[in-house]
N, CA, C and O atoms as a MOPAC input file, in Angstrom:
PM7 MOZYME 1SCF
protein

 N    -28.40400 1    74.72700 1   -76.09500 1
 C    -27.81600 1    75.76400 1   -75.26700 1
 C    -26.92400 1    76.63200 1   -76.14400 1
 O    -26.33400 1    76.26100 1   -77.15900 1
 N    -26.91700 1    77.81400 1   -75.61100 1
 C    -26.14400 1    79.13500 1   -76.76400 1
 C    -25.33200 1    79.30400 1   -75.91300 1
 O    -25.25600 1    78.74400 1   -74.82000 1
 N    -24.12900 1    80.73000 1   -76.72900 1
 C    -23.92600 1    81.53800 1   -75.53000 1
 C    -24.16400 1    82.58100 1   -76.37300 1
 O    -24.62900 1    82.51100 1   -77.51100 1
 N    -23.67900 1    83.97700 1   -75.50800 1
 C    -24.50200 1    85.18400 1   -75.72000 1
 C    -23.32400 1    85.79600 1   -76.02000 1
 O    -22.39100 1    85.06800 1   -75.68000 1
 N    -22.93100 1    86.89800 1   -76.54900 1
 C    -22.34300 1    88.10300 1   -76.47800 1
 C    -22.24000 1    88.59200 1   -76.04700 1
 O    -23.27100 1    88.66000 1   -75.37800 1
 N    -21.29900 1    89.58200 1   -75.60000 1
 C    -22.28500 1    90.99900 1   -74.77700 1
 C    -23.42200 1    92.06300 1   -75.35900 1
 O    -24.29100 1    92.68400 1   -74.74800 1
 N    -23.09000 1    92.03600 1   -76.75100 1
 C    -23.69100 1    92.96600 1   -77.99700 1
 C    -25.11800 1    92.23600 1   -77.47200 1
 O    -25.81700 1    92.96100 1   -76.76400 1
 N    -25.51700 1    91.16700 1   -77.68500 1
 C    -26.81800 1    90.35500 1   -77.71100 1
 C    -27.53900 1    90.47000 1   -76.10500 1
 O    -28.71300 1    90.55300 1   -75.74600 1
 N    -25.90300 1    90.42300 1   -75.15800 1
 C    -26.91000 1    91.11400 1   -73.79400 1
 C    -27.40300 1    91.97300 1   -73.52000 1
 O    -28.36300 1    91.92100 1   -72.75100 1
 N    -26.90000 1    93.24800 1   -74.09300 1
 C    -26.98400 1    94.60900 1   -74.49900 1
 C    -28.13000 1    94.83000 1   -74.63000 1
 O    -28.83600 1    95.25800 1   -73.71700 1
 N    -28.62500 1    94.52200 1   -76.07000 1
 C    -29.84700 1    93.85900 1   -76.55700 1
 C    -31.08300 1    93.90400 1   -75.54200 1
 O    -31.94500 1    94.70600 1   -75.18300 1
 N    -30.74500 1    92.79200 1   -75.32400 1
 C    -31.15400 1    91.94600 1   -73.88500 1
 C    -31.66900 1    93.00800 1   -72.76700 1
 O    -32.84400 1    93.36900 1   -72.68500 1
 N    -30.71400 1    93.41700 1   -71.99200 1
 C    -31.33300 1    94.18300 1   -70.89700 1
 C    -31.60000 1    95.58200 1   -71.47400 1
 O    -31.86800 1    96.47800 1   -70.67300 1
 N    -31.56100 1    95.79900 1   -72.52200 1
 C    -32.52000 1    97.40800 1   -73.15900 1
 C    -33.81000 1    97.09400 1   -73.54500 1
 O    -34.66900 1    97.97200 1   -73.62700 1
 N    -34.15400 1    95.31200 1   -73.92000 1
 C    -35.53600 1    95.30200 1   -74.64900 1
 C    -35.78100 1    96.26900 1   -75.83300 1
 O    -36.68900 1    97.07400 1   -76.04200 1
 N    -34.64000 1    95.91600 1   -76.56500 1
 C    -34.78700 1    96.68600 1   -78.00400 1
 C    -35.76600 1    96.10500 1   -78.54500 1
 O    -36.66800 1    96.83300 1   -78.95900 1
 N    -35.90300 1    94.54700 1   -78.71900 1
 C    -37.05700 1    93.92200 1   -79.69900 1
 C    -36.18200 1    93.70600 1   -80.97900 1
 O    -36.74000 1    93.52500 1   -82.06200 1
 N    -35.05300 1    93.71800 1   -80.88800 1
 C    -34.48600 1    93.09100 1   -82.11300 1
 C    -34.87000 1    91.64300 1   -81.87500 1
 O    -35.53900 1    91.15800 1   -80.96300 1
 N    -34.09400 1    90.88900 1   -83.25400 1
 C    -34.09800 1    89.85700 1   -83.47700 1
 C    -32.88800 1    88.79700 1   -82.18600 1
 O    -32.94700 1    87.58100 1   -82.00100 1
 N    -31.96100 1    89.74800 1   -81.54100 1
 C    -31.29200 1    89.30700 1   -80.84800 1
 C    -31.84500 1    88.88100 1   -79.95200 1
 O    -32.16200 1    87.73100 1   -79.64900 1
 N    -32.04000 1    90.23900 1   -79.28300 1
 C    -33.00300 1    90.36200 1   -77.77400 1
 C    -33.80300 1    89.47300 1   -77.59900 1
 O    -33.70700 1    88.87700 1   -76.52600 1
 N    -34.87300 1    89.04800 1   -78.55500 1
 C    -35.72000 1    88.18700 1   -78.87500 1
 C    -35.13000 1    86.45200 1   -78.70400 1
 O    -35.87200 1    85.53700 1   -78.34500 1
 N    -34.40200 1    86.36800 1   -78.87400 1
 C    -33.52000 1    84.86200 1   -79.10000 1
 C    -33.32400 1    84.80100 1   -77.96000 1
 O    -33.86000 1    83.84900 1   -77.39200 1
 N    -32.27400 1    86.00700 1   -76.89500 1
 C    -32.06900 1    85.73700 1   -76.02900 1
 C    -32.98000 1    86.02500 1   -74.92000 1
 O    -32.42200 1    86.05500 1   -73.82200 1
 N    -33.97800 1    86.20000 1   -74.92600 1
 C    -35.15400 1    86.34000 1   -73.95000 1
 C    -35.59400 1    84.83600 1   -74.11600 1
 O    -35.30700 1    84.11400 1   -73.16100 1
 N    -36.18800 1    84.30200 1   -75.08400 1
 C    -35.90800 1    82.82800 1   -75.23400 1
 C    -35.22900 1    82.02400 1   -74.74000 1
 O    -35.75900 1    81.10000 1   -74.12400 1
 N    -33.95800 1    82.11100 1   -74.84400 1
 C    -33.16200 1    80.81100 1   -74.32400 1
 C    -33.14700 1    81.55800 1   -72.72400 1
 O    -33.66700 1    80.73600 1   -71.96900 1
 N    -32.80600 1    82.61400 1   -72.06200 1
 C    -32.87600 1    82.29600 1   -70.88700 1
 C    -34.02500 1    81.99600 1   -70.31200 1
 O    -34.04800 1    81.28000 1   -69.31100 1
 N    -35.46500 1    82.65200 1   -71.02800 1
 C    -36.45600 1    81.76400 1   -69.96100 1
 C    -36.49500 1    80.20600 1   -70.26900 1
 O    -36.81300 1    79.44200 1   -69.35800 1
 N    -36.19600 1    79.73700 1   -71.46900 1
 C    -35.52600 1    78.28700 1   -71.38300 1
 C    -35.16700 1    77.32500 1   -70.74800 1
 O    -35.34100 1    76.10600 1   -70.76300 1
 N    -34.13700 1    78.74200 1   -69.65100 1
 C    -32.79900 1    78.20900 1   -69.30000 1
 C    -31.54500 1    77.74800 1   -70.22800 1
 O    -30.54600 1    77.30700 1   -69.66000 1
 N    -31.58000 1    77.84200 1   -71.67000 1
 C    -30.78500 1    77.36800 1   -72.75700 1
 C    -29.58400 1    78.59200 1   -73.01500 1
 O    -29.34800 1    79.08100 1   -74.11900 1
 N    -28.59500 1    79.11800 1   -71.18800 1
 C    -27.63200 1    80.12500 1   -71.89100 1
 C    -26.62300 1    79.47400 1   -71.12300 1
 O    -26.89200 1    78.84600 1   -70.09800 1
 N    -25.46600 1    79.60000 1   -71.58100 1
 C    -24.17100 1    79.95400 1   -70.82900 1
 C    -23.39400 1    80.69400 1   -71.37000 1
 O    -22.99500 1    80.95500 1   -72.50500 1
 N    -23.11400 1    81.24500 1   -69.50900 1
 C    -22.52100 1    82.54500 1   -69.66900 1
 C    -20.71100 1    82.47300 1   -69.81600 1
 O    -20.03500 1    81.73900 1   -69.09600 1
 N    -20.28300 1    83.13900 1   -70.60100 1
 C    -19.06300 1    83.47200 1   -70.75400 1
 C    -18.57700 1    84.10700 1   -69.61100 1
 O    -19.14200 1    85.12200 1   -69.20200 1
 N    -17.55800 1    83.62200 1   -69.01500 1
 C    -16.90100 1    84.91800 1   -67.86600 1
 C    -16.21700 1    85.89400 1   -68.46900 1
 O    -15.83400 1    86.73900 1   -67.66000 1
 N    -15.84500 1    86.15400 1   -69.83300 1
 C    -15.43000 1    87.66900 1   -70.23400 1
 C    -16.41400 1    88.47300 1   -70.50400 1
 O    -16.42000 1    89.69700 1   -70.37800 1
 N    -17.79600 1    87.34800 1   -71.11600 1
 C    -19.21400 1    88.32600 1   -70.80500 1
 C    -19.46000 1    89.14600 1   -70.01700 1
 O    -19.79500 1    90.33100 1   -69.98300 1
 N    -19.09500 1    87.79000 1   -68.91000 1
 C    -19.83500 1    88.77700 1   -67.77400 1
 C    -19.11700 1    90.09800 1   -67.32300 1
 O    -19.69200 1    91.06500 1   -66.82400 1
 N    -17.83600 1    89.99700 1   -67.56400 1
 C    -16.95900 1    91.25700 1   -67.12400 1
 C    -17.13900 1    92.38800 1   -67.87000 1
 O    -17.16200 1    93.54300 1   -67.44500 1
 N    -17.29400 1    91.93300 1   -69.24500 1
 C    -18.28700 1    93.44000 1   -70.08000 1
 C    -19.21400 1    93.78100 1   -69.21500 1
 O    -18.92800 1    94.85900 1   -68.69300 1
 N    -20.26400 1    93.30500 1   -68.81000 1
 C    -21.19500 1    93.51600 1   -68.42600 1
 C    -21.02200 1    94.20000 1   -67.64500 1
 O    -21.50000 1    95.28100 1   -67.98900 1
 N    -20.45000 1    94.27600 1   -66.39700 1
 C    -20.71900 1    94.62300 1   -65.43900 1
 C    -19.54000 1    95.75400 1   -65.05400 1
 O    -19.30400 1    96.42500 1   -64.04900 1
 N    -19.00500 1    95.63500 1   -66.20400 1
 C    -17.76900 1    97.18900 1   -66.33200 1
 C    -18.47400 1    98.35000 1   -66.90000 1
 O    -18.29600 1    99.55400 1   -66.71100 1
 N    -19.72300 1    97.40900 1   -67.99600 1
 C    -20.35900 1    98.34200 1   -68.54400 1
 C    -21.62600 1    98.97700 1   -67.69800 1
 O    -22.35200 1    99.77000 1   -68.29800 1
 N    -21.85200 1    98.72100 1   -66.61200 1
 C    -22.84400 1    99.12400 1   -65.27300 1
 C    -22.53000 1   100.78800 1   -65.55400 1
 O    -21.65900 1   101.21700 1   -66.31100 1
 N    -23.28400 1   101.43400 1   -64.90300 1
 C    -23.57200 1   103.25700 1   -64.69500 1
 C    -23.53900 1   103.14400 1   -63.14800 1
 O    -22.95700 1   104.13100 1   -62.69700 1
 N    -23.84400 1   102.52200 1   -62.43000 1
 C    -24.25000 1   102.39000 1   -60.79400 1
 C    -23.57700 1   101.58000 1   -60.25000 1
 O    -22.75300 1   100.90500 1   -60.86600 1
 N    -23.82600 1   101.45800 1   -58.74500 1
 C    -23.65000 1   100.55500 1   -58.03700 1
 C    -25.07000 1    99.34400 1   -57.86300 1
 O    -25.33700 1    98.15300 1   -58.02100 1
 N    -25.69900 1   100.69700 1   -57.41200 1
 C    -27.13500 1    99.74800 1   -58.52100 1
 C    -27.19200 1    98.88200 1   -59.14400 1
 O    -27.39900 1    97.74600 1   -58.71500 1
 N    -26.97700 1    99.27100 1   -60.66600 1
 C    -26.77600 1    98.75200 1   -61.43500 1
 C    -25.82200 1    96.96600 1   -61.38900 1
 O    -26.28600 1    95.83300 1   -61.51900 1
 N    -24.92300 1    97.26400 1   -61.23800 1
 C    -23.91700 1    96.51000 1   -60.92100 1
 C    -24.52900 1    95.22500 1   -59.96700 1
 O    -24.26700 1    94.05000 1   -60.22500 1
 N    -25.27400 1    95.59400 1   -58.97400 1
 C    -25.62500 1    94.52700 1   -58.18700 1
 C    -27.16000 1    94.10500 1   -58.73400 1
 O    -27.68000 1    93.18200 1   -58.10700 1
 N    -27.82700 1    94.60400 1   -59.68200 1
 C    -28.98100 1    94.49800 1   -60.35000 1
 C    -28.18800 1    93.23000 1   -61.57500 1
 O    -28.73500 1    92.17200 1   -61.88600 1
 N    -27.11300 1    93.60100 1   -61.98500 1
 C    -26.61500 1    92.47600 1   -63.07200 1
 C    -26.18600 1    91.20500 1   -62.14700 1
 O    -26.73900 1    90.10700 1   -62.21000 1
 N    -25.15500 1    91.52100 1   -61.31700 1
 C    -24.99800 1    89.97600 1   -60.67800 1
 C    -25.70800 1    89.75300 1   -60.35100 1
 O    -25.44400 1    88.65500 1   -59.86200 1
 N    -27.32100 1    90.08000 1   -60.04100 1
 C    -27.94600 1    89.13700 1   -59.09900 1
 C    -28.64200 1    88.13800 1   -60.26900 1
 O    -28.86100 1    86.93500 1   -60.12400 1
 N    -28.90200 1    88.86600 1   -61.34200 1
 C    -29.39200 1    88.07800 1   -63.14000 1
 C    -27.95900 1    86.82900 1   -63.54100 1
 O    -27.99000 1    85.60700 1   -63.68800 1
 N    -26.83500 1    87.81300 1   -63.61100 1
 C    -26.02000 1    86.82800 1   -63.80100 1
 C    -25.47700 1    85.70300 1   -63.45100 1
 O    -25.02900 1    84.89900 1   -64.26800 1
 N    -25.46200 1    85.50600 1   -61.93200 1
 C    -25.67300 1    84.49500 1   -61.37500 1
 C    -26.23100 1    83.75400 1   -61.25100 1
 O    -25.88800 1    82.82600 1   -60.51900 1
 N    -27.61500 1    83.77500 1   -62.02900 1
 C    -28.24800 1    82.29200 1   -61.98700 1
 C    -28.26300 1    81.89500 1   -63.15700 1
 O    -29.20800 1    81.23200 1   -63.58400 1
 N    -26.94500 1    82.30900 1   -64.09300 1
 C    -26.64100 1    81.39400 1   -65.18700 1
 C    -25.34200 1    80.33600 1   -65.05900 1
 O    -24.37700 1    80.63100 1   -64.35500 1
 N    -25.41700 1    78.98300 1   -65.86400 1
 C    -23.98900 1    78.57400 1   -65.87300 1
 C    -23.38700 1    79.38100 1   -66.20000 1
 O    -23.86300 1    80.37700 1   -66.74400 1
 N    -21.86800 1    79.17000 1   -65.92200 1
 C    -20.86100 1    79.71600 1   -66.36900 1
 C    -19.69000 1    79.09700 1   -67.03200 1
 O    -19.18900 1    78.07800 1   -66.55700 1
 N    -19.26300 1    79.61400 1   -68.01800 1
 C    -17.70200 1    78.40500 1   -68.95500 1
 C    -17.09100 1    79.91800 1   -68.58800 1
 O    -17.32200 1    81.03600 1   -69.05000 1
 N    -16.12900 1    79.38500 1   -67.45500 1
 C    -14.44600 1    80.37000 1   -66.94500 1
 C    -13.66200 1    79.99400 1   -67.91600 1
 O    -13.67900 1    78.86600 1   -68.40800 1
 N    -12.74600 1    81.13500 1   -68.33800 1
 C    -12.01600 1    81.12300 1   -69.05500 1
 C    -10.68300 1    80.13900 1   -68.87300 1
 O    -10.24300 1    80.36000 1   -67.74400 1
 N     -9.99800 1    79.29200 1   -69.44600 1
 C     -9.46300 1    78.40600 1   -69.54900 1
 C     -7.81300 1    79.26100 1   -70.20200 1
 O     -7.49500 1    79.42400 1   -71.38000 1
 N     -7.14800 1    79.60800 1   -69.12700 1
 C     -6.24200 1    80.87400 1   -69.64300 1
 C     -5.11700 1    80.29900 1   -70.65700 1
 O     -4.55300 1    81.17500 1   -71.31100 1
 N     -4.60000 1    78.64400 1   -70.94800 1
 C     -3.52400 1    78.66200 1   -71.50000 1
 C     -4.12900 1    78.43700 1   -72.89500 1
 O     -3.57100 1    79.01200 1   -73.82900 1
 N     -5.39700 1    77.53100 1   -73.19900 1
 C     -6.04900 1    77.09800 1   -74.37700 1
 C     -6.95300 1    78.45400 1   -74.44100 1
 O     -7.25200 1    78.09200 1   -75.57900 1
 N     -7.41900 1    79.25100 1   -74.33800 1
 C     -8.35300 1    80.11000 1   -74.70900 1
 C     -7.83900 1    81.48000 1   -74.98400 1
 O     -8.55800 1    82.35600 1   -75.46500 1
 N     -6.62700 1    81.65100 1   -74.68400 1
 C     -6.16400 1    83.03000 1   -74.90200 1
 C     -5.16300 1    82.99000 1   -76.54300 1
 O     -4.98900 1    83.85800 1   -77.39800 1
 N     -4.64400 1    81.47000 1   -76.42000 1
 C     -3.61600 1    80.70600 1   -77.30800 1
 C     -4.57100 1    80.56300 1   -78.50500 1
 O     -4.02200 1    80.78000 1   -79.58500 1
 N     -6.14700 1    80.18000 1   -78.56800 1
 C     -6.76300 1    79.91300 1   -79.12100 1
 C     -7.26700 1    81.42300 1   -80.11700 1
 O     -7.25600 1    81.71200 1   -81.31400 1
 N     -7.65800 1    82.07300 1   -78.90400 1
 C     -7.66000 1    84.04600 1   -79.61400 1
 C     -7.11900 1    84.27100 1   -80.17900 1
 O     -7.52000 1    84.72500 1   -81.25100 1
 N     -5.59300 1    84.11500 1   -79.86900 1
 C     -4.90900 1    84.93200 1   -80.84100 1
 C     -4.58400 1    84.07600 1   -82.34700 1
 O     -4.08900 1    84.53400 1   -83.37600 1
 N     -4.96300 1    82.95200 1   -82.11600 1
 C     -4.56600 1    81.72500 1   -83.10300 1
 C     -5.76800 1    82.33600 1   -84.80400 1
 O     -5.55300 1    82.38600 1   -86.01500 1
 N     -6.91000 1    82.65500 1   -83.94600 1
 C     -8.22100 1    83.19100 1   -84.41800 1
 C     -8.05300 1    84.63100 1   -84.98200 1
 O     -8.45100 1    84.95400 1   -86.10200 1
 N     -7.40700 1    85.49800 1   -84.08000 1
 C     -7.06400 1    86.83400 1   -84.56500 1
 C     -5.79200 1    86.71300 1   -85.91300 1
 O     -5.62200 1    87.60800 1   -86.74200 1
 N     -5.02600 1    85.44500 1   -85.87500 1
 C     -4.25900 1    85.52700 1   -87.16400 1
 C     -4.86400 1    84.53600 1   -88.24100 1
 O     -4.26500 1    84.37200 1   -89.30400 1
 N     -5.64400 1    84.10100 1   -88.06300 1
 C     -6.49400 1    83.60200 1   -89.13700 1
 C     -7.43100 1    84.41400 1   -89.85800 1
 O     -7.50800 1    84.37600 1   -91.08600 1
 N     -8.22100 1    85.22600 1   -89.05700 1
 C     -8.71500 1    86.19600 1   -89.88000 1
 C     -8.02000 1    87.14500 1   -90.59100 1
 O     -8.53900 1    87.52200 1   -91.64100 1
 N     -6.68100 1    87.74700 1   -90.17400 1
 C     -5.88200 1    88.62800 1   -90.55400 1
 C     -5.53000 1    88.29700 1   -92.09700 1
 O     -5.55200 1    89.10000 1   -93.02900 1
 N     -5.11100 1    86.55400 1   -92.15900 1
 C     -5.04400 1    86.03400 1   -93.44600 1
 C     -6.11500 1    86.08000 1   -94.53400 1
 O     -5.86800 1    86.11700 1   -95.73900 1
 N     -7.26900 1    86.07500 1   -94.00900 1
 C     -8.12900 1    86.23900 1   -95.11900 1
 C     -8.45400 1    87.68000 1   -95.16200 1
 O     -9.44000 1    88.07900 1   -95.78300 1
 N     -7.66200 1    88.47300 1   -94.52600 1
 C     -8.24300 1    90.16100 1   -94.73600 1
 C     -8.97500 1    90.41800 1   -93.86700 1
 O     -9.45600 1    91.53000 1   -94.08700 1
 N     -9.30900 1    90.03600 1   -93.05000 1
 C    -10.49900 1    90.75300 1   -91.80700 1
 C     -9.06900 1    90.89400 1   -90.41600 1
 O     -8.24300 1    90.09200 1   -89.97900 1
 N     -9.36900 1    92.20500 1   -90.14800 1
 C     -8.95600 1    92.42500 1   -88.76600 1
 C     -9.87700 1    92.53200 1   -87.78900 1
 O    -10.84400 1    93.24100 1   -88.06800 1
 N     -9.85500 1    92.00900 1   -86.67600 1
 C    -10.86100 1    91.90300 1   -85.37200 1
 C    -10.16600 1    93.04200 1   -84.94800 1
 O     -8.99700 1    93.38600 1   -84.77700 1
 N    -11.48000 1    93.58500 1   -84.82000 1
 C    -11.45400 1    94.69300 1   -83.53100 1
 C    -10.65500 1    95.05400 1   -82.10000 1
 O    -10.15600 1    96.04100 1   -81.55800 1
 N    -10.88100 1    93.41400 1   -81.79700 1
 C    -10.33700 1    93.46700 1   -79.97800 1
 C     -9.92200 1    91.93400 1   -79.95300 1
 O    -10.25100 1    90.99100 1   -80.67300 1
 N     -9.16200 1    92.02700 1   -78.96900 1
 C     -8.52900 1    90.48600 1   -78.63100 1
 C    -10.18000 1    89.96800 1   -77.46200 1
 O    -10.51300 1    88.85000 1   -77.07100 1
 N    -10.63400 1    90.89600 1   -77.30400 1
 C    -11.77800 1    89.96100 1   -76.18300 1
 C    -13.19100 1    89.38100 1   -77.42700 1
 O    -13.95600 1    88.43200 1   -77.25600 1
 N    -13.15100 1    90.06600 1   -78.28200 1
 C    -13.99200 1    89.69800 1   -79.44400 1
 C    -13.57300 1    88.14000 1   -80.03600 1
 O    -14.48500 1    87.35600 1   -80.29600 1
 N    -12.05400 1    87.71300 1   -80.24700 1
 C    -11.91000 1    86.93300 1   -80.53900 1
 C    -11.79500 1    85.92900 1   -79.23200 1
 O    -11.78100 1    84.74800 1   -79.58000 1
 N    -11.71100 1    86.13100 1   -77.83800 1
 C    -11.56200 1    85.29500 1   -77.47800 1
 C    -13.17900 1    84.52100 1   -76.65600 1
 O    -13.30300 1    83.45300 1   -76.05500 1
 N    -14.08700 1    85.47800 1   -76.93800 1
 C    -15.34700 1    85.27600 1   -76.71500 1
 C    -15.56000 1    83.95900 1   -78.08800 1
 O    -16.05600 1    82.90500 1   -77.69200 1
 N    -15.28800 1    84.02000 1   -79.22300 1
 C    -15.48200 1    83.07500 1   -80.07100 1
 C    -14.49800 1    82.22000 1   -80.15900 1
 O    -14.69400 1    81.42900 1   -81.08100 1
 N    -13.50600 1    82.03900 1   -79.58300 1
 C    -12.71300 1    80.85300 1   -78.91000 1
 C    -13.42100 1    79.79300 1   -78.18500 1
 O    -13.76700 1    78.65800 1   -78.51300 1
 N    -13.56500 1    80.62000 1   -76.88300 1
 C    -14.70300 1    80.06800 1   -76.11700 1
 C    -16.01200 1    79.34000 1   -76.84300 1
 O    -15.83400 1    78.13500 1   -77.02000 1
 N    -16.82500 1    79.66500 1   -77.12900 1
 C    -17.99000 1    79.45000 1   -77.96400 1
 C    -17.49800 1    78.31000 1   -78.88000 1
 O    -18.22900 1    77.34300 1   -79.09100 1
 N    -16.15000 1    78.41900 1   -79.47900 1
 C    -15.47800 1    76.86200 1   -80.51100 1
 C    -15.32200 1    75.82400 1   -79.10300 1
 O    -15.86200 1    74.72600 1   -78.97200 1
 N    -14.63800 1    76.35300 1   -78.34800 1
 C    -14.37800 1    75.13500 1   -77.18400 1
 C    -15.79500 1    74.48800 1   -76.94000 1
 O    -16.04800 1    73.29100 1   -76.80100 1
 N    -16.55300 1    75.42900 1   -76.92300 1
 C    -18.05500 1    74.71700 1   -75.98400 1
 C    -18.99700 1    73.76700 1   -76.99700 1
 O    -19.94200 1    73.02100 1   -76.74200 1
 N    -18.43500 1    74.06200 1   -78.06200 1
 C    -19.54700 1    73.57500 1   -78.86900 1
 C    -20.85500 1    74.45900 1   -79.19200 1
 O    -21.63100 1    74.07900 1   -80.06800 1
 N    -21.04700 1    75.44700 1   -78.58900 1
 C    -22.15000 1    75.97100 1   -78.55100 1
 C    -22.12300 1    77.28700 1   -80.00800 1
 O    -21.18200 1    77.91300 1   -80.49500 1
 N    -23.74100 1    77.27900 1   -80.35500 1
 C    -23.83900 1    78.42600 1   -81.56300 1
 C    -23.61400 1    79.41400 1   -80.13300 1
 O    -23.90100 1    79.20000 1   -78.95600 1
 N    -22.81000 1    80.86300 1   -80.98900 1
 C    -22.99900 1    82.11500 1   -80.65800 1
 C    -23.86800 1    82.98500 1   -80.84100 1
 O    -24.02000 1    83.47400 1   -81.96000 1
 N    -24.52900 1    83.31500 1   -79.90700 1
 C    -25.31600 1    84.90400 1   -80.59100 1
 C    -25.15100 1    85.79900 1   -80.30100 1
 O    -24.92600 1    86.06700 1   -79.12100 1
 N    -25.19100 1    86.79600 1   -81.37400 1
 C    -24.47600 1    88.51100 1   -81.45900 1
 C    -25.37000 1    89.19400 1   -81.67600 1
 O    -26.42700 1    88.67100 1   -82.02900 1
 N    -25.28000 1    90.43600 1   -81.56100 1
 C    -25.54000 1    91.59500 1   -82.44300 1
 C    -24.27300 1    92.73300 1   -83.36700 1
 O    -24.12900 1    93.84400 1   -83.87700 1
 N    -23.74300 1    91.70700 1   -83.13600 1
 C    -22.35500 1    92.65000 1   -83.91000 1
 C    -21.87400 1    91.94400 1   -85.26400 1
 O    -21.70100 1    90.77000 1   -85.59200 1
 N    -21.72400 1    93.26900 1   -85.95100 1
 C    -21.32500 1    92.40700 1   -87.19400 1
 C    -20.30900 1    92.25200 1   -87.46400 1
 O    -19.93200 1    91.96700 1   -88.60100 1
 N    -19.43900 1    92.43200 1   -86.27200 1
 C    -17.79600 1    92.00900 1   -86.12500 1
 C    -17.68900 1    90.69300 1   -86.12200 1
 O    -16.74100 1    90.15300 1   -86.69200 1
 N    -18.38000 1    90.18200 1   -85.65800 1
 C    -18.72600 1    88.81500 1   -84.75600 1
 C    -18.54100 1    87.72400 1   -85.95000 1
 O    -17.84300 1    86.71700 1   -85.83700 1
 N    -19.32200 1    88.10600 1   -87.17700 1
 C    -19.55000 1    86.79400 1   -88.48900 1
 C    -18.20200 1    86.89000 1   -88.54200 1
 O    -17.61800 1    86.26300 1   -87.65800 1
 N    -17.66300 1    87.37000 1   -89.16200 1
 C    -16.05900 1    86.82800 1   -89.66000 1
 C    -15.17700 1    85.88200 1   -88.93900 1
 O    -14.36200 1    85.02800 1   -89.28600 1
 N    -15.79600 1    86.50400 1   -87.38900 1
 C    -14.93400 1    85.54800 1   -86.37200 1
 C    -15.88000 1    83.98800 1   -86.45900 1
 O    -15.38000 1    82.91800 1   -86.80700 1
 N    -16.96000 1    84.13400 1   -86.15700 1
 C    -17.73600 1    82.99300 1   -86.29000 1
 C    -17.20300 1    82.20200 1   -87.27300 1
 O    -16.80400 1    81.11600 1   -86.85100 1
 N    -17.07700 1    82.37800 1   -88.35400 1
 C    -16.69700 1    82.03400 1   -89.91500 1
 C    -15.51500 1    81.42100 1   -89.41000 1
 O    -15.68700 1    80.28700 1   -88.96200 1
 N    -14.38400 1    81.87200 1   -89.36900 1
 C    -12.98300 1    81.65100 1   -88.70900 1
 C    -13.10700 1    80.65300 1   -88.40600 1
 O    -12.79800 1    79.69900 1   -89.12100 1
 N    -13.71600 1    80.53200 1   -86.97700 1
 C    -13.61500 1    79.53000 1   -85.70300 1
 C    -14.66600 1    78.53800 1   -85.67100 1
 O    -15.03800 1    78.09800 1   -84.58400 1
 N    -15.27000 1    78.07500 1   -86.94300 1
 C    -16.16200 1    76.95600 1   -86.96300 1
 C    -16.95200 1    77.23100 1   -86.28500 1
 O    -17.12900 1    76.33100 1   -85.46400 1
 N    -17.62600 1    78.09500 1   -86.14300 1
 C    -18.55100 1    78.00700 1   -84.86700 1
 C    -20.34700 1    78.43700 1   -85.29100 1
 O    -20.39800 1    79.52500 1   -85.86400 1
 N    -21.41900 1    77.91900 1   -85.14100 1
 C    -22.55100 1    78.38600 1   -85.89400 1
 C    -22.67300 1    80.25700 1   -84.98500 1
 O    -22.16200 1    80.95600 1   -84.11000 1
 N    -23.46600 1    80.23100 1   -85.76300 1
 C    -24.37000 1    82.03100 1   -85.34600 1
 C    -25.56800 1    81.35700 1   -84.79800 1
 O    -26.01300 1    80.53300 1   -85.59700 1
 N    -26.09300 1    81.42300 1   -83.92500 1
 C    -27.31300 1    81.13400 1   -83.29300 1
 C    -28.66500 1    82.17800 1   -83.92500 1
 O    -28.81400 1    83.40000 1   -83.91700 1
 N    -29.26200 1    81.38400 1   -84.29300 1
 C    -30.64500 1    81.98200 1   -85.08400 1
 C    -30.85400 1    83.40500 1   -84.34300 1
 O    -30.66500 1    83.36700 1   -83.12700 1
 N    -31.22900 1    84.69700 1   -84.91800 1
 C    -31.37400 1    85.96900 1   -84.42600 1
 C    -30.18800 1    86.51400 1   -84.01300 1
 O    -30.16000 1    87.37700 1   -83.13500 1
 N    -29.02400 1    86.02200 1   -84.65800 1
 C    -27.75700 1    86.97800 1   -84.63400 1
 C    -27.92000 1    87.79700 1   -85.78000 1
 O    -28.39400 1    87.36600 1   -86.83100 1
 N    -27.55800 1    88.91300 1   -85.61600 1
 C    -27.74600 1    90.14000 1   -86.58600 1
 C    -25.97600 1    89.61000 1   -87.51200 1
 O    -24.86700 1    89.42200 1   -87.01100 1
 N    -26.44700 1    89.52100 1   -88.99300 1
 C    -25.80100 1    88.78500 1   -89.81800 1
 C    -24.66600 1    90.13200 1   -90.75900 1
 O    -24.54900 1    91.24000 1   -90.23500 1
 N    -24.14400 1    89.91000 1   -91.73200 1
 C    -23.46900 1    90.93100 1   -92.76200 1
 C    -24.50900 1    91.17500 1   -93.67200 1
 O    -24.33200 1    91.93700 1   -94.62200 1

């Protein structure tokens, strides 16, 4: 079981045919995803419609879900955002790092399409799930 990104859902519901998209078309007909709940809130902030919007929850909902765990997972982000800082990488966003918080808690490889993502991966012990777009 993985979890996804949003970059890799992205992916995902455009049917680019990357190497992402591809992984994750895989594990969900699988069944091999869980979903992040800050995922899902990209997701569905990132909607154009109302449409839209109810076209994603009705997909998103028939995945597990790992809810965010607010005193260990936010504590854990920022723990992650000053670890990279030490070796010279600044993260982008505090939700970037706390998506790979998550993903260290679960045990699970991550998959991306962002190449923000390796450094944090790197950081936080955490594998890249085969067809993450790499440095």
């Amino acid at each position: 079981m993985l979890v996804a990104d949003t970059s890799a859902w992205v992916e995902y519901l455009r049917a680019t045919g990357s190497p992402s998209h591809l992984a994750l078309r895989t594990a969900v007909t699988s069944g091999e995803v869980l979903l992040l709940e800050p995922v899902k809130a990209e997701l569905l902030v990132g909607a154009r419609s109302n449409v839209e919007v109810r076209e994603l929850r009705r997909l998103l909902d028939g995945f597990d879900i790992e809810l965010v765990h607010p005193r260990d997972d936010f504590e854990a982000a920022a723990d992650l955002y000053q670890r990279c800082r030490t070796v010279g990488v600044t993260p982008r966003g505090l939700l970037d790092c706390l998506i790979a918080a998550m993903a260290a808690r679960t045990g699970r490889p991550l998959l991306h399409h962002d190449r923000d993502l390796t450094p944090l991966a790197v950081a936080a012990g955490i594998a890249e799930a085969p067809g993450s777009l790499t440095v």
